[in-house]
C-alpha positions as CSV (number, residue, x, y, z in Angstrom):
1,X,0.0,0.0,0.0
2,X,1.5,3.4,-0.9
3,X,0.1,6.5,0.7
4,X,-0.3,9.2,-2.1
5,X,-2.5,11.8,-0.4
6,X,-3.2,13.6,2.9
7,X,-6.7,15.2,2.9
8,X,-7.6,18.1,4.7
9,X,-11.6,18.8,5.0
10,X,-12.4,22.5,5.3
11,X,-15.0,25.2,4.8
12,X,-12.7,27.5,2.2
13,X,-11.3,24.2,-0.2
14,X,-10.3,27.7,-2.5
15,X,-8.2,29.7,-0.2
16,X,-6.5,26.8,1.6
17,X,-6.0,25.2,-1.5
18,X,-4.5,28.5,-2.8
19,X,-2.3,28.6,0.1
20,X,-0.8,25.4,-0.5
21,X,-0.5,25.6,-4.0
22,X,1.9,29.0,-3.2
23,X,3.7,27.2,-0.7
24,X,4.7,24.6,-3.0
25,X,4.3,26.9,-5.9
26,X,2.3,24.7,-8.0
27,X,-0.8,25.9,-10.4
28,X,-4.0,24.2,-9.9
29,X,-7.4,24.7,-10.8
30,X,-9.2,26.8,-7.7
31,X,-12.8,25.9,-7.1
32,X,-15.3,25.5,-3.7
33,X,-15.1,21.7,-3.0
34,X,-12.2,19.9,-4.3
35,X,-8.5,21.1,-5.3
36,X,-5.6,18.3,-5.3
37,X,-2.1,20.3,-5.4
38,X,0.6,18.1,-6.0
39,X,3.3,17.9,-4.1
40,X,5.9,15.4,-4.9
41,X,4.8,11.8,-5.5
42,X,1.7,12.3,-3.9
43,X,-0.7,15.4,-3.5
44,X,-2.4,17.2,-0.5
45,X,-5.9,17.3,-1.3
46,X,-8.8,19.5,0.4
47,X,-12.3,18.8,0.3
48,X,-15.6,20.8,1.7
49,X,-17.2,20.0,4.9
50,X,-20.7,19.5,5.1
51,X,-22.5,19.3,8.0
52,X,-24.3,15.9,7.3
53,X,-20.9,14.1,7.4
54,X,-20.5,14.7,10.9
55,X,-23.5,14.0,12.7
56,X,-23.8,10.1,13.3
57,X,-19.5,11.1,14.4
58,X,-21.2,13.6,16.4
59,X,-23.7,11.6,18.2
60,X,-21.5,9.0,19.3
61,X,-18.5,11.6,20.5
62,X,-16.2,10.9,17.4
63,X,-16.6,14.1,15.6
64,X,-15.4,17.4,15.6
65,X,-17.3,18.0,19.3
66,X,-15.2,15.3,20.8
67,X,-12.5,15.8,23.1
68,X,-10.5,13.4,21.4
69,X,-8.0,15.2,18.9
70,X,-5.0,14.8,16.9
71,X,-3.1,16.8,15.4
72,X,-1.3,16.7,11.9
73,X,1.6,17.6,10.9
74,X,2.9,17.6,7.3
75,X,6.6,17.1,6.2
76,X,7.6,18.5,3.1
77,X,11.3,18.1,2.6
78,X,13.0,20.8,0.4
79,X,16.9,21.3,-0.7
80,X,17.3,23.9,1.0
81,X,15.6,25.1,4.1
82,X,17.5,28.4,3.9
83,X,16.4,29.5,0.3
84,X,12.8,29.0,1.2
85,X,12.4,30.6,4.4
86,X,12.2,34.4,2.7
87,X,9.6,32.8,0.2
88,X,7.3,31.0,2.6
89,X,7.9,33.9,5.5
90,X,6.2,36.2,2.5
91,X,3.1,33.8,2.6
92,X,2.4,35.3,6.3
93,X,2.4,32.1,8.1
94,X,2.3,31.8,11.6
95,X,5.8,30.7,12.7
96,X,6.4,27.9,15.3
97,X,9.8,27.5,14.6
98,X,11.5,29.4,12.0
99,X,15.0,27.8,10.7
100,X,16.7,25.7,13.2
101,X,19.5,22.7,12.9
102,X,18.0,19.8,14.7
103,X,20.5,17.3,16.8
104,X,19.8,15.0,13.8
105,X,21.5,17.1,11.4
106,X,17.8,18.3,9.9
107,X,17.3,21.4,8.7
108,X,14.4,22.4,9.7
109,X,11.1,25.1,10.4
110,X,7.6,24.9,11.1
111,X,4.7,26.7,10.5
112,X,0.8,26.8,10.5
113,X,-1.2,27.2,7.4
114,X,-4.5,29.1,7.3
115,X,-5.9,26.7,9.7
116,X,-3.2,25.4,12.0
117,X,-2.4,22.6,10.3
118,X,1.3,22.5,11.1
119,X,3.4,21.9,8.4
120,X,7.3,21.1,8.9
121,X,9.8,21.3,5.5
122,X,13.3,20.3,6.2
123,X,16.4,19.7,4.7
124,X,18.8,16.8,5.6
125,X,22.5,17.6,6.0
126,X,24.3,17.0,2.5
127,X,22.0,15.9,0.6
């Protein structure tokens, strides 16, 4: 089994999907309920939430009302951390950790998108 796409349901599918097809500079084709922007070997998709999708998750405390959550983080790995930083700091996104070298040798910085999705690119040492 090979993963080849992370999904993110939202209410604006056209501005988040506009977001991440700047981030990873990429033209798509915008519309309300479903953009797939590629990124790689696989794509980060976004599709529109509707209300009737949630309610039996609801009900039984596995929806968006639970206190149960996760959170996502998505990895994009770039060849140089460096280079991007100006470009993606120009996209006004909220900075958890802006350029750093991890003990593993990473390059690394975080962000959240529109939503607070965090998303993590990185660059390994020599490659």
């Amino acid at each position: 089994m090979d993963l080849v796409q992370g999904r993110i349901v939202t209410d604006d599918v056209r501005r988040l999907a506009a977001f991440y097809a700047s981030l990873l500079d990429a033209r798509v084709t915008l519309n309300d309920y479903y953009v797939e922007v590629p990124a790689g070997p696989a794509s980060v998709g976004f599709s529109r939430r509707r209300f009737t999708e949630y309610q039996d998750d609801v009900a039984t405390g596995g929806g968006r009302e639970s206190p149960l959550r996760s959170e996502v983080i998505l990895d994009f790995q770039a060849a140089d951390v460096n280079a991007e930083y100006p470009r993606i700091d120009a996209l006004g996104v909220n900075w958890v950790m802006r350029p750093a070298t991890q003990p593993w040798g990473n390059r690394t910085m975080t962000f959240r998108d529109p939503e607070g999705v965090l998303i993590n690119v990185f660059s390994r040492e020599g490659e």
